[in-house]
N, C-alpha and C positions, 0 to 999 in steps of 0.2 A: 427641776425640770419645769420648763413651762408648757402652758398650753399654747398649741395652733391653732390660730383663729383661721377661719375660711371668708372668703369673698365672695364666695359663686353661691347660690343655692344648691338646695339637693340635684333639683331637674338640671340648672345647667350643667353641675357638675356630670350629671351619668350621661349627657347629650355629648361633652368634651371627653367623657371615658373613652364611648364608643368610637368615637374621630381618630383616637390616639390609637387604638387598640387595630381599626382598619386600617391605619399609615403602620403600625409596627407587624401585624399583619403577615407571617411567612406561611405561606400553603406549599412552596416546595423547595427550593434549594438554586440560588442565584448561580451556586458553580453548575448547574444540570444545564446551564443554556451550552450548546456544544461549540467548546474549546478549540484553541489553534495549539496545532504540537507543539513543543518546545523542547530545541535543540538539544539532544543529552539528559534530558530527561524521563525517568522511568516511567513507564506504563506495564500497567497488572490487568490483565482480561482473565476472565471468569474466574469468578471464587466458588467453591464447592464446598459447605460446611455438612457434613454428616454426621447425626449424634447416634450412636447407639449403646445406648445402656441396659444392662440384660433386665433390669427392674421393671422396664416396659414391654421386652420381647416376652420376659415371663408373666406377663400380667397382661396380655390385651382384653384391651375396651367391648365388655357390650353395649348393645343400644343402651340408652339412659346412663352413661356415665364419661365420666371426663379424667383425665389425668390430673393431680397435684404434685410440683406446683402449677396454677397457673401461669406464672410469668418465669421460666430457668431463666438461671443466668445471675448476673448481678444486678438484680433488682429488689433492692434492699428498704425496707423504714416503707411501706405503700401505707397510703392513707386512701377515702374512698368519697366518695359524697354521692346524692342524686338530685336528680331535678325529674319529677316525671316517671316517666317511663329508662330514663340515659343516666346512666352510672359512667362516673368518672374515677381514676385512678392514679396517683399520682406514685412518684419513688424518688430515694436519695439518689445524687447521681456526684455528687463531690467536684471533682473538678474535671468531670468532663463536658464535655461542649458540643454539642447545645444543656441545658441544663431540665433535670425537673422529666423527665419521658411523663406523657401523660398519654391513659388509655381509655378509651370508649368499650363502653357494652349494654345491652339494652337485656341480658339477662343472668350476667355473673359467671355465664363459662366462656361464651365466644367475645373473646378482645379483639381490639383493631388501635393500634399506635395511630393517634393523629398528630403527633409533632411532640413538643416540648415546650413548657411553658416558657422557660426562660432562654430563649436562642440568641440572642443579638448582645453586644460586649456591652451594652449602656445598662441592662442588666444580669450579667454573668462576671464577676471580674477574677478570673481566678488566673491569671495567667501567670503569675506570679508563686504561686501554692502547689504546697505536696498535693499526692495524688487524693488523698485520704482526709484534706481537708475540703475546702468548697461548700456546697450545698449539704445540709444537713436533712434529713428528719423532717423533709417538708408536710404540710398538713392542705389538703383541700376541703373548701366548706362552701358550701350554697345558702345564699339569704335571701329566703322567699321574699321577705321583707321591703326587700329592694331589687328584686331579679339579679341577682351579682354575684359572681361567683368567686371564690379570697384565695389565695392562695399562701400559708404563708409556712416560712421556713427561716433558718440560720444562715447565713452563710459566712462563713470565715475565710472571706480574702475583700480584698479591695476597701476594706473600710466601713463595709457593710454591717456585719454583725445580723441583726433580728430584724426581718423585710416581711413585705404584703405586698404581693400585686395584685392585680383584680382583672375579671372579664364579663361581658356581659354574652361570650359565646366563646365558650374553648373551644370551638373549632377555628376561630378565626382570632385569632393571637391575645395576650395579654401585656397591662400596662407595663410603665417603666415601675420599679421599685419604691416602694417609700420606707423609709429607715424609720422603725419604732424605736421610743428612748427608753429601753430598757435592756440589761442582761440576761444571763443566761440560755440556755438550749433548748431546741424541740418547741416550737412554741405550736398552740394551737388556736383554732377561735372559737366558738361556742355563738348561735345566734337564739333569743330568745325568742319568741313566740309575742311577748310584748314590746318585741321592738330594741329591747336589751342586746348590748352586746359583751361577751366576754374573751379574755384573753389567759390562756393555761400556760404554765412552762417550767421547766427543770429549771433549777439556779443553787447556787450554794447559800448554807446556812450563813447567818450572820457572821463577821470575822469575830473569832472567839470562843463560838460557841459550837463548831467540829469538834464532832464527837467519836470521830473517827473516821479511816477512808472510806472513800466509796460514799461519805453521808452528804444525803442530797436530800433539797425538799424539793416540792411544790407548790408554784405562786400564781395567784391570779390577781389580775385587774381589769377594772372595768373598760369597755372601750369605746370611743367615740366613732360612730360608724361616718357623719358627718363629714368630719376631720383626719378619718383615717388615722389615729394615733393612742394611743392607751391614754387613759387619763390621770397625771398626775395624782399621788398621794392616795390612791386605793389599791394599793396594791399589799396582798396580805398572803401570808405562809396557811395554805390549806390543807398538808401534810408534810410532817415530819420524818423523814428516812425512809418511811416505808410502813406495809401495813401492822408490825409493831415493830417498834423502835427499841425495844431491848433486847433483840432477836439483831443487833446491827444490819440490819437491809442495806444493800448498797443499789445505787444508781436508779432511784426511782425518777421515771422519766417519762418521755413519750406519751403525754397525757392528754386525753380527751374529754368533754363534757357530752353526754345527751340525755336527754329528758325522755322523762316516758312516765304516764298515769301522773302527772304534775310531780314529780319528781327528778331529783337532778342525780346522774351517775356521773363517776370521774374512774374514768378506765387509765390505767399505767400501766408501765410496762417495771419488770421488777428483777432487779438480780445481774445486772450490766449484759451486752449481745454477746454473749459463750453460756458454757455450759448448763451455769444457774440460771438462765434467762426465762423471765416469765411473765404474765398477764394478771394484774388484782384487778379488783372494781371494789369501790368505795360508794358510799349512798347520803344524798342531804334532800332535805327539806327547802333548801337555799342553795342558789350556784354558789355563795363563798362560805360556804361550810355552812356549820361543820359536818366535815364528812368522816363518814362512821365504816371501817372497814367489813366486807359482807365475813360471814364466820367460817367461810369455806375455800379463803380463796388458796395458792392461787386457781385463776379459772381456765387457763392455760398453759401446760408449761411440758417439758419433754425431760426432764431433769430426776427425776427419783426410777428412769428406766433403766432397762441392763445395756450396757453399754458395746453388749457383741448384739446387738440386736438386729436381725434380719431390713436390710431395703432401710437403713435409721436413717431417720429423720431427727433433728436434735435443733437446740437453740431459738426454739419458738420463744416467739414474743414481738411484740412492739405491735398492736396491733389496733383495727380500726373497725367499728360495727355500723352495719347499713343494713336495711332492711329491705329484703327481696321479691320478686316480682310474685313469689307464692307468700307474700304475707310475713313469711319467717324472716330471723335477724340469720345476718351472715356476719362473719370477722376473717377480713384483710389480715394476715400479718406474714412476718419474715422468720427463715425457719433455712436450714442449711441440710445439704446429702454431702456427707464428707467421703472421701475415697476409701478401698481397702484396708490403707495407715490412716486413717482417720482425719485424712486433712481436707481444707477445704480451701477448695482449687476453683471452684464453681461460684465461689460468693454466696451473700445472704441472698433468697430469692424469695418471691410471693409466694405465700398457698393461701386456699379458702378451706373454710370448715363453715357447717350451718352451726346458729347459735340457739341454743333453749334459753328462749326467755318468758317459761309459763309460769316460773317463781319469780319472787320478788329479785333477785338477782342473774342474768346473763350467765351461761355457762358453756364453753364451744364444747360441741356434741366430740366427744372421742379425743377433744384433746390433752387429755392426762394420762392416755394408754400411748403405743406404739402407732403411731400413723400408719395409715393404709395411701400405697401408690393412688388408688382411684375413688374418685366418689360417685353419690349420685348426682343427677343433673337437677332444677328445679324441678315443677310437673310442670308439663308442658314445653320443656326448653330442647333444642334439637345440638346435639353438640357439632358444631361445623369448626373446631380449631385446625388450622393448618390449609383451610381450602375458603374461598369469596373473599380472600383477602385480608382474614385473622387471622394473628396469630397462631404458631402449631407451638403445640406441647407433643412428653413424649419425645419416642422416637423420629427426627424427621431427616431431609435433607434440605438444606437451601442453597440455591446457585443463584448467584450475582453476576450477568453479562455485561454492565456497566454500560447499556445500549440505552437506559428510558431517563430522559434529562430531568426525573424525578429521581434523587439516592431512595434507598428505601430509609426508614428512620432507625434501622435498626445498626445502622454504620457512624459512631461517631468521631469526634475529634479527643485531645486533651490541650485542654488549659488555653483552646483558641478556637476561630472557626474554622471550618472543613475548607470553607470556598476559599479559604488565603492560600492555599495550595491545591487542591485538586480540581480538574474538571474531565467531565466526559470528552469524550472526542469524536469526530464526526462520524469517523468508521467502526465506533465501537474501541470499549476500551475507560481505563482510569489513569489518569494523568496525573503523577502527582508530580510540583515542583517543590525540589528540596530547599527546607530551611539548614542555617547552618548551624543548627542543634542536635545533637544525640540525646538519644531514651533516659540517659540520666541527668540531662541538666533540666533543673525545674522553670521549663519555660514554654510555649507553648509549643510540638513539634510536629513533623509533617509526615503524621501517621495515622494511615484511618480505620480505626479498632471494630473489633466485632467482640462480642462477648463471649467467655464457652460456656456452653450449656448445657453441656456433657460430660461424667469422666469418663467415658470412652468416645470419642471422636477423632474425625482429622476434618483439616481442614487446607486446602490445595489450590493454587493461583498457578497462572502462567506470567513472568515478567519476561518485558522486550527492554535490557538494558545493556548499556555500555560503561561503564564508569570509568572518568577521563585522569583521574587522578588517586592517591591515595585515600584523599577524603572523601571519594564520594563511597556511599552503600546505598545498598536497595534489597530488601528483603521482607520477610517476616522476623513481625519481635512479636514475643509473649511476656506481657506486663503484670507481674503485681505493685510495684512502686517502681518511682524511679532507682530505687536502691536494691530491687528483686527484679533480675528479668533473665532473658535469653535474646541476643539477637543474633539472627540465621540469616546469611545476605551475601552478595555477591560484591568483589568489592575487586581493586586493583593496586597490586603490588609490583613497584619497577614497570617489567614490559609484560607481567602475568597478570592473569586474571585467578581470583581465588574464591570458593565457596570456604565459608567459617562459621565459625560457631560458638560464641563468646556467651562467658555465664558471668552476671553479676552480681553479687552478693555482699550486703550490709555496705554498696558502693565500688565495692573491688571488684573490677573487670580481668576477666580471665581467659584468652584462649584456649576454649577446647579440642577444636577440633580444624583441621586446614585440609581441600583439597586444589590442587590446580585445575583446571576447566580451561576446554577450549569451545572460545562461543563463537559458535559457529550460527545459532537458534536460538529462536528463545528458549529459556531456560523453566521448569516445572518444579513451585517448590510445594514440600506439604509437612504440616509439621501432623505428628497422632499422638493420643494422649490415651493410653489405656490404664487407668489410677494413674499410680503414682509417676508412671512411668511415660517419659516423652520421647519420639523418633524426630529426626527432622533431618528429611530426604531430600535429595533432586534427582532432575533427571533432564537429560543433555538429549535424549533421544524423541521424549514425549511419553513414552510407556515405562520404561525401568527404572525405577527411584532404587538411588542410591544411598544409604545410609551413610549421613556425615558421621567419623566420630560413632560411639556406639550409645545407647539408649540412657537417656539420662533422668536425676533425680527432678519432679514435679514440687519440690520439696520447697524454692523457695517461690513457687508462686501460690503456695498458700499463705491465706490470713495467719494461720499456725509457725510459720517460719518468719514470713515477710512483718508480720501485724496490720494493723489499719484496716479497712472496711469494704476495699475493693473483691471483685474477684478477678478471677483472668483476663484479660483481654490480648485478643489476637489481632495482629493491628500489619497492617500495609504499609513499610515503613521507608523511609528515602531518608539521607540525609548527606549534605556537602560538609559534616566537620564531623567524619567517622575519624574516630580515635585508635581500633583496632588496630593491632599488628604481624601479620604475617611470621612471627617470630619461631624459629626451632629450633633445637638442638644442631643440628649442624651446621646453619646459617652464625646462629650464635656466638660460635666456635670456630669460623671459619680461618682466625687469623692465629687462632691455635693447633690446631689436632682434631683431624679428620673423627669424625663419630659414628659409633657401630652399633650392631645389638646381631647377637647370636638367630639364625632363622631355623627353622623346619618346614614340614607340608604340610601342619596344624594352619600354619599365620598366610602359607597361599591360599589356603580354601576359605578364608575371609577378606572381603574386600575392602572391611573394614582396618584390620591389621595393616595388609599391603599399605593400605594408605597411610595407613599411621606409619610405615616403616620408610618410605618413600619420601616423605613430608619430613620427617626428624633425621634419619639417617645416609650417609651416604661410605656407606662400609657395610659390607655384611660378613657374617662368618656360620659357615655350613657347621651349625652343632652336632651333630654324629655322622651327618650323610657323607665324609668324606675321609673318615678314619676308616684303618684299613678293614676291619672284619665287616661294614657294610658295602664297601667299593668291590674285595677282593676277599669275599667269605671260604672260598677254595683257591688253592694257587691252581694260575691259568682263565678260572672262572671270575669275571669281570658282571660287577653293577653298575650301573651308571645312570638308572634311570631318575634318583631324585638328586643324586648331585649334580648332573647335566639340567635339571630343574632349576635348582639352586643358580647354577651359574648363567644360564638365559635371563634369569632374573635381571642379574645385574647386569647383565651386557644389552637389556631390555629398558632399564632404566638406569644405565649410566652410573653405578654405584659400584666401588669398588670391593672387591672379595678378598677377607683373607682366608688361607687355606689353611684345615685344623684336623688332624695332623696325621703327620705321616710315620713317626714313632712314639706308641706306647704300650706299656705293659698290659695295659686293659685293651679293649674290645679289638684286639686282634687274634686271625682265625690259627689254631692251634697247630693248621699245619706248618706253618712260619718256624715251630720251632722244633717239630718234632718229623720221623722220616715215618715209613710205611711200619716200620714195627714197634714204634712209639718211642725211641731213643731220641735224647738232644740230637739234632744235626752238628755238623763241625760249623768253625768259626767260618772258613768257608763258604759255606753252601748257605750259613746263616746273611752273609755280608751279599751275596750273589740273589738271595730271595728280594734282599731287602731296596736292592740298586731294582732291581726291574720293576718293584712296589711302584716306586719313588721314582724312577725314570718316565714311568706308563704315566701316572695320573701327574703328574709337574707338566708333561709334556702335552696331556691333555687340556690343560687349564692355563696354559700358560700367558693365553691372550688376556685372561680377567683374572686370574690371583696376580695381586700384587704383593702377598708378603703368605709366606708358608710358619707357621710353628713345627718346626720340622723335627724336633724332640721334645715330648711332655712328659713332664713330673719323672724325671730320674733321680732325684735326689732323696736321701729318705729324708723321714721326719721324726729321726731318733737324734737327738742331740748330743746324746752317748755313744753313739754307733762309731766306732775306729775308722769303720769304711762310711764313706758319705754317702754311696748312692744305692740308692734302693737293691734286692736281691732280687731282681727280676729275670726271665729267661734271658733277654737281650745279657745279662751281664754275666748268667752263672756261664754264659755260653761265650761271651767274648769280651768281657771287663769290660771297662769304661771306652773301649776302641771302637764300639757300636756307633757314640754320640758323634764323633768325629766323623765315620764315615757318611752318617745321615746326611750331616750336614755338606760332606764334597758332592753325593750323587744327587743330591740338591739342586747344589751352584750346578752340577756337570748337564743337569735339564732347562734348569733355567738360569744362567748367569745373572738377570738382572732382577731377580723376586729378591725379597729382603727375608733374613732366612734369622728364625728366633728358639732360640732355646724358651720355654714355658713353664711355669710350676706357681704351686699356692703355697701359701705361709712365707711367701718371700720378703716378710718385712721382719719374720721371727728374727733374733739376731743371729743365731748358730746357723739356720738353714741359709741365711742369707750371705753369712759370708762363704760359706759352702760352695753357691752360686757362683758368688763373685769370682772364686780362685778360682775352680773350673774353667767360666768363660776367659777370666785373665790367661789361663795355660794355654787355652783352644786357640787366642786370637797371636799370642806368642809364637805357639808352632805354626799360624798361616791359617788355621784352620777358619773358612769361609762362613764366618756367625756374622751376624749385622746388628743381634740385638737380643735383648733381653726381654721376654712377658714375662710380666705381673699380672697373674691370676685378676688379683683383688676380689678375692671372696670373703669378704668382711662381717662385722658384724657395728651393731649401732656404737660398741665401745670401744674393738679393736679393728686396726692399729691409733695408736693414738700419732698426733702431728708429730713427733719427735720420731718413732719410729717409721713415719711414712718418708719423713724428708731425709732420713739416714739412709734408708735403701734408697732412696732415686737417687744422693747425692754419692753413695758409693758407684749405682750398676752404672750413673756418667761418667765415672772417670774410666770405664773400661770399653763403654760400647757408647754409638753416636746416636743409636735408637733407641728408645724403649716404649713397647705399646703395652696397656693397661689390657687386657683383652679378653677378661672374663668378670667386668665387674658388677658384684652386686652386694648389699648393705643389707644384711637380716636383721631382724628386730631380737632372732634369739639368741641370746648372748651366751649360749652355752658351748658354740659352735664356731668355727671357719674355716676356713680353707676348706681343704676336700672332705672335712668329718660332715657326716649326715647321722643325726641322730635321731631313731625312731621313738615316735611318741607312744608309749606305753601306758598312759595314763586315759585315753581318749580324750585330752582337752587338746583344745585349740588355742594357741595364741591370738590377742584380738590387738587388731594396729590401733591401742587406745591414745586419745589427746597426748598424753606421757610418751606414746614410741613413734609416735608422729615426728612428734618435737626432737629427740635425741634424733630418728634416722636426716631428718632434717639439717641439723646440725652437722655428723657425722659424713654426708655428701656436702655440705657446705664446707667444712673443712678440705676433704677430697682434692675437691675442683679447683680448690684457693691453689692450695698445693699444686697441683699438676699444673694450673696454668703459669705458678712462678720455672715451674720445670719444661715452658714450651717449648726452650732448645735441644732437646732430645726427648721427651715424649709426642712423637708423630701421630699416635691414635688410641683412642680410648674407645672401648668395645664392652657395651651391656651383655649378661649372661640372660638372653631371651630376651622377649618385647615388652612383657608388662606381667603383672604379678600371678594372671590368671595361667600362664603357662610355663611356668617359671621350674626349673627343675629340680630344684628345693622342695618342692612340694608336689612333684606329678611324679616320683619314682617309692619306690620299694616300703610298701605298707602304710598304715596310718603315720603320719609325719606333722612335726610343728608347723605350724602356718607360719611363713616366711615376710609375707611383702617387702619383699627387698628392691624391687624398681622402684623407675619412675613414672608409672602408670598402672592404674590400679587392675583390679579383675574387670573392669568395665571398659579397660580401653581408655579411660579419663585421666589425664594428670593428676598427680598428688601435688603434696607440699613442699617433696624433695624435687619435684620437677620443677617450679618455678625457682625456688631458691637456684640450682644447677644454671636457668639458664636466663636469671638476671643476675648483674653483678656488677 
C-alpha cells in the first residue's frame, strides 16, 4: 500500500469539508414536497403502529426512571461519542436506506433521530446486497483535536469494504466516503489527546495460523488524520482470539480504545451476537499494546443465566462507554427480548446500563445478573421519551397521517431511496409508485419499512387501490430477508380481485391463504403479532377485520430461523412483477374432477374455514346432517335445520352438493326397522318406510344435490364370508333386494341426480371384486346405479399404485362414474377404511419430517392416478376440511392422531397440499 499524499492544508481542507457537507446536507426528505397522483397507483393513509408488551404494562415507570431498551426495534452494533454537553448515537443498519440512523441526546434517556449519516447513493451502495449484509458495526468518534466528527464502519457492497466519513455538525449531513486500505470488520477510531490517531478492528489471523473457527484477532494501525487513511506498515495484531486463547474464544470483535488516568483500555466484544455474546476489557500502558486482559472479565454478558428467566433479556454485548452528564461512565450496547419460543422477531436493540469505573477496570453495573425492564435516570435528568418529539420507549402507539412533507425518520427504504418511489399527496396520503420487483429479489423495492418494536403489536393502514393486472399487488409484507417474509396484499386475478397471503421460506413462495373481495372502498389491512403468533386481517367495511387464512408461525421472521442480523420489518409494500398465484384445488383441477371436502356447522361458525372451503372447493358433501337418523330421527318427525344449512350454503355459493346417504346400517333411527312391539317389520313395510325416506329428502334437495350415495357400506369385510354383504337389518329383513330398491326410489325422486353405491376397503381385492359383480348384476337387471364411491380412507402405505389402478380399471368397465368421495391419507398405518382404532397407550402420533414425506408421497401417487382415470372419475371428495376437524380424531375416546388432509390443525396447507395441486 501506499501512502496519500494531500494538496490542501489542514484549514483548507475542514473549510472544503464543510462546503461538501452543507451541498450533501438532507434536513428532510425531497419526496415530502407534495406529489401529483399517479394513475393506478397505490396510496396507504394512516398507519397505526401499537406496541403492547405486558413487560411494560406490568412494570410502569416512576418519576426518575426510564425503560430499556432505549432504542426497540432493530437497532443493532450502537456506538456513542460526545462533544459537550450532545451525545450522539449511531447503529448498524445493513442494507437499508438511508443508512447509519443517528441519535441526539443531551442526557442519555431522552433521544431524538436527526436523520442518518449515510442517506444519499454516492455513499450507500447496497443495492445490489442481501439484506444482512451492507453497513456493518458502524463506530462514531469526536476529535477535539480538530472539531470533527468520524464516522467509521464496513460496508459490504458496492466495492467499498472499510469507509470514514466526517462532519463538522451531525445535524447538518456528512461527507462522501473515503475507502481505508485495509481488511477486516468493525473498525473503530481512537483519538489521542497528543494529536495521535488510532485505528482498531476485527480481522483474521495470518493464513496458516487458524487455530480454529470462530479465531479472530485484533489489529490496530496508526492513522493519518491529515490524509484521512491508515498508515501504511504499522499495523500489528494486539490480541489474539480473545481474552485467553486456550479457552478458544471465538469472534473477538467490535473493539474500542479509551483512555483514562493516561492509560489505554481496548474494550471488545466476545463470544459472536447469540447466546455467548459478551464484553471483555483489556489495559496498556500504550494504545498498540500490549494489552493485558483485566482478571475478571467478562464485564458484560447474559450468558451463564437460567434461560426460563422472567422479562430475558439475552445476547448482550458489542458495546460502547461514554461518560455521563452526572460524571459516571454509561455503555451503549446491543442485547435481544426473544418471544415466548425464544425467538427473536424484534432484532438486536440498544440498552444502556451505568458503568462503575471506580476500579482500575469498567464494569456495567447489573450486567451479569438478569436485566431489569427499568432503570434509573441520571440525577437531575427528566425522562420525556415518547413526548417534544423523542423517541418513546416502552409501551406506545405511533400513527402516521402521511400529511407533514417531513417522513418521520423512523420509515425507511431497502437497498435504495424512499423518494424513487413514494411521495406525500396534496390531500393527504402516501404514494407509492411500484417498481417491477418483489420482496425477494435482491434489488432495491418500493416498500417503505417500519421496524417492530414489539412482540405483541399490530400495526393497521388503509389502502385506496385498484390493481390493473396480474402483476400488480399492494399490501403489507413482513421482512426478515428476502428469503424470510410474508406478503399480505390485494392483488387481481382474471376479472377478481383477491386478498392473499403468501409465506416465503429459504426462497420458496407459498400460498396460504386466498379470499375474493369486492372493492368497492378502500380496503383496511393490519397485520398483529402476539409472540410467535401472527394475524393478518382486512376489512371491506372499515371496522370488522377479517381474518385471512388462520394465525400463522412468526417463526421465519426470526434471526433464529431466518439468520442474519435484521429484525422485522413491516413495510408498505407495491409492486408491478407480483409473482403470486391465485392457485386452488379446484381451479387446479378444473379440467379434471370436480373437488370436494366433507362439511358440518363446526366449519360454518368459522369464517375462516368457509373461506378456505369456498376458495378450494366447489362440491360439498353434508357429513352426517343428511343421513337418515339425523334428518328423520322418528318416522314422520322431520329435521331439516342443519342440512337445509348445508344446502343454502351451496346454493349461496354456487358449489355443488353431494347427498350422503340415504341407506345405512348405521345412524339410522330404530324405528325403520322395528314396529310398536319391537319385532322386524315385513319386507313390505321395510321397502315402503324406506321410499318415503328417500322420496321426502331427494325431493327436498333436488335443486342442489347433484349426485346421492344412495347405499353405504353393504358389503362385508370378511373375505371368507359365503354371503358378501354385510348382516345388517336392511338384509336379515329383505336380502340383498333393499340395494336395488334404494336405488329405483332414487331415480323415481330425482331422474337426473347421479345415484352411487359407496363403501371403504374397495381397493382390498376380495371386497372389491364383490363390488364389482353386484353393480355388474344391478346395471344388468336395469337397475338405475350411475356409479361407484371409493371411500378412499387410506393410509400413508395402503393401497399401493397396483392395487389403486386395478380397482379404478375394473369399477370402469362396469360404470361411466366413479367419485373418490371420502378421501383421506392417515399417517397410521395400522388402520383404513372404516377401522378406527383407539389409542390405548396415551401417545400421540406426531406428523414427523418421515410421515410428512411418505403422506406426501402417497397423495402424490393418488392424484397421478386419478388424474390418468379422468374419464370416469367425475369427483374427488375430502373426508373434512383440514386435520383439526377431521373425524379420525374427533370421535369415540383418546385416538391416534391422524393428519390425514391437506391442511393442517391451523387451517394452513401442508406438504400434501402442494404436491396435490402442482403437477
Amino acid at each position: 500500500m501506499r501512502k496519500v499524499k494531500s494538496t490542501l492544508s489542514v484549514g483548507k481542507r475542514i473549510i472544503l469539508l464543510s462546503v461538501c457537507m452543507a451541498m450533501f446536507s438532507v434536513t428532510g426528505f425531497s419526496q415530502g414536497a407534495k406529489g401529483k397522483k399517479v394513475k393506478g397507483a397505490p396510496v396507504f393513509s394512516q398507519v397505526v403502529y401499537q406496541g403492547n408488551d405486558r413487560v411494560y404494562s406490568e412494570n410502569p415507570l416512576s418519576p426518575g426512571e426510564f425503560y430499556n431498551p432505549i432504542l426497540q426495534g432493530c437497532y443493532p452494533d450502537p456506538s456513542i461519542t460526545r462533544k459537550g454537553d450532545d451525545y450522539f448515537l449511531v447503529c448498524s443498519s445493513f442494507a437499508m436506506f438511508p443508512g447509519v440512523p443517528i441519535f441526539h441526546s443531551k442526557d442519555l434517556v431522552n433521544w431524538t433521530q436527526i436523520g442518518h449519516v449515510l442517506d444519499r447513493t454516492s455513499q450507500l451502495k447496497v443495492h445490489d446486497t442481501g439484506i444482512s449484509a451492507g453497513v456493518y458495526a458502524p463506530a462514531i468518534k469526536y476529535n477535539p483535536n480538530n472539531d470533527t466528527f468520524y464516522m467509521i464502519t464496513t460496508q459490504f457492497a458496492g466495492g467499498f469494504g472499510n469507509i470514514i466519513v466526517k462532519s463538522k455538525d451531525p445535524f447538518k449531513g456528512w461527507s462522501d466516503p473515503i475507502k481505508l486500505n485495509f481488511d477486516g470488520i468493525d473498525p473503530s477510531i481512537f483519538f489521542d489527546d497528543n494529536g495521535k490517531a488510532y485505528v482498531v478492528h476485527n480481522d483474521g489471523p495470518k493464513r496458516g495460523e487458524e487455530l480454529y473457527n470462530g479465531h479472530r484477532v485484533i489489529k490496530i494501525w496508526e492513522y493519518d488524520v491529515e490524509n484521512d487513511q491508515v498508515i501504511p506498515g504499522t499495523d500489528q495484531v494486539i490480541v489474539n482470539g480473545g481474552v485467553d486463547l486456550s479457552k478458544k474464544p471465538i469472534w473477538i470483535e467490535a473493539p474500542h480504545i479509551y483512555k483514562k488516568d493516561g492509560r489505554y483500555y481496548l474494550m471488545c466484544a466476545e463470544g459472536g451476537t447469540g447466546g455467548w455474546h459478551s464484553e471483555v476489557i483489556f489495559v496498556s500502558d500504550n494504545p498498540k499494546g500490549p494489552f493485558i486482559p483485566a482478571p475478571s472479565n467478562p464485564i458484560l454478558s447474559q450468558r451463564y443465566l437460567d434461560h426460563n428467566r422472567k422479562n430475558m433479556v439475552d445476547w448482550a454485548g458489542h458495546a460502547d462507554l461514554v461518560e455521563g452528564p452526572d460524571g459516571k461512565y454509561y455503555g451503549v450496547f446491543l442485547a435481544i427480548r426473544p418471544n415466548e419460543k425464544g425467538r427473536v422477531n424484534i432484532g438486536r436493540e440498544t440498552f444502556i446500563l451505568p458503568v462503575d469505573w471506580s476500579g482500575e477496570f469498567p464494569v456495567f453495573e447489573n450486567g451479569l445478573i438478569p436485566m431489569e425492564p427499568k432503570q434509573k435516570t441520571p440525577a437531575g435528568v427528566e425522562n420525556k421519551t415518547g413526548k417534544d418529539g423523542y423517541f418513546p420507549n416502552g409501551n406506545f402507539t405511533f400513527t402516521e397521517n402521511f400529511t407533514s412533507p417531513q417522513l418521520d425518520y423512523r420509515w425507511i427504504g431497502l437497498r435504495g431511496p424512499r423518494e424513487e418511489f413514494i411521495s406525500i399527496l396534496k390531500d393527504g396520503g402516501l404514494q407509492v409508485t411500484p417498481f417491477p420487483v418483489n420482496i425477494k429479489e435482491v434489488k432495491p423495492t418500493s416498500t417503505l419499512f417500519y421496524r417492530q418494536q414489539h412482540n405483541n403489536f399490530s400495526f393497521t393502514t388503509t389502502l385506496n387501490y385498484t390493481p390493473k393486472t396480474e402483476k400488480d399487488l399492494a399490501g403489507i409484507t413482513c421482512v426478515q430477508s428476502e428469503n424470510f417474509n410474508y406478503v399480505f396484499g390485494l392483488m387481481k386475478q382474471d376479472k377478481d380481485f383477491h386478498m392473499v397471503l403468501a409465506k416465503t421460506e429459504k426462497g420458496n413462495t407459498r400460498l396460504l391463504a386466498s379470499a375474493k373481495v369486492d372493492m368497492k372502498n378502500p380496503i383496511r389491512l393490519q397485520v398483529k403479532g402476539v409472540g410467535d403468533n401472527y394475524d393478518f386481517s382486512y376489512s371491506l367495511d372499515g371496522n370488522n377485520f377479517v381474518l385471512l387464512g388462520n394465525t400463522v408461525s412468526g417463526d421465519i421472521l426470526s434471526t433464529n430461523v431466518a439468520g442474519g442480523f435484521t429484525g422485522c420489518l413491516i413495510g408498505l409494500h407495491a409492486t408491478s412483477a407480483n409473482d403470486i398465484r391465485v392457485n386452488n384445488l379446484k381451479d387446479a383441477y378444473a379440467d379434471y374432477f370436480t373437488i370436494g371436502c366433507a362439511v358440518n356447522m363446526a366449519n360454518f361458525n368459522s369464517p375462516q374455514q368457509i373461506a378456505l372451503i369456498t376458495s378450494n372447493f366447489n362440491s360439498i358433501t353434508a357429513e352426517n346432517d343428511m343421513k337418515p337418523q339425523p334428518t328423520q330421527p322418528a318416522e314422520g318427525k322431520w329435521n331439516w335445520e342443519n342440512a337445509d344449512k348445508i344446502a343454502n350454503f351451496a346454493r349461496a355459493h354456487k358449489i355443488g352438493l353431494r347427498g350422503h346417504c340415504l341407506v345405512w346400517h348405521a345412524q339410522t333411527g330404530d324405528w325403520m326397522f322395528h314396529d310398536e312391539k319391537g319385532d322386524l317389520v315385513s319386507k313390505e313395510v321395510l321397502f315402503e318406510r324406506m321410499r318415503t325416506h328417500i322420496h321426502t329428502i331427494v325431493n327436498r334437495y333436488k335443486d342442489v344435490v347433484y349426485a346421492w350415495d344412495v347405499v353405504n357400506e353393504a358389503m362385508t369385510d370378511d373375505a371368507k364370508a359365503e354371503i358378501p354383504y354385510r348382516q345388517s337389518l336392511y338384509y336379515k329383513i329383505a336380502g340383498d333386494e333393499f340395494i336395488k330398491k334404494a336405488f329405483e326410489y332414487a331415480h323415481e325422486a330425482d331422474p337426473k341426480a347421479l345415484l352411487f353405491y359407496n363403501d371403504y376397503n374397495e381397493t382390498n381385492p376380495a371386497k372389491r371384486d364383490r363390488i364389482y359383480n353386484m353393480v355388474k348384476s344391478m346395471k344388468a337387471e336395469g337397475i338405475p346405479i350411475s356409479g361407484i364411491g371409493m371411500q378412499g380412507h387410506y393410509n400413508v402405505l395402503s393401497p399401493t399404485e397396483d392395487e389403486f389402478r386395478k380397482a379404478l380399471e375394473l369399477y370402469s368397465q362396469v360404470v361411466d362414474n366413479i367419485h373418490i368421495t371420502e378421501l383421506d391419507v392417515r399417517i397410521n398405518t395400522r388402520e383404513q377404511g372404516g377401522q378406527l382404532s383407539v389409542n390405548q397407550e396415551g401417545k400421540k402420533l406426531e406428523l414427523t419430517p418421515e410421515a410428512d414425506v411418505a403422506q406426501v408421497a402417497q397423495y402424490d401417487m393418488l392424484f397421478r392416478v386419478m388424474r390418468d382415470y379422468k374419464h370416469v372419475i367425475s369427483n374427488v371428495t375430502f373426508w373434512n376440511v383440514y386435520d383439526g376437524d377431521s373425524w379420525l380424531d374427533r370421535r369415540w375416546g383418546n385416538r391416534q392422531r391422524n393428519y390425514p388432509l391437506l391442511f393442517d390443525e391451523n387451517l394452513l396447507p401442508k406438504s400434501s397440499y402442494y404436491k396435490v395441486l402442482t403437477f
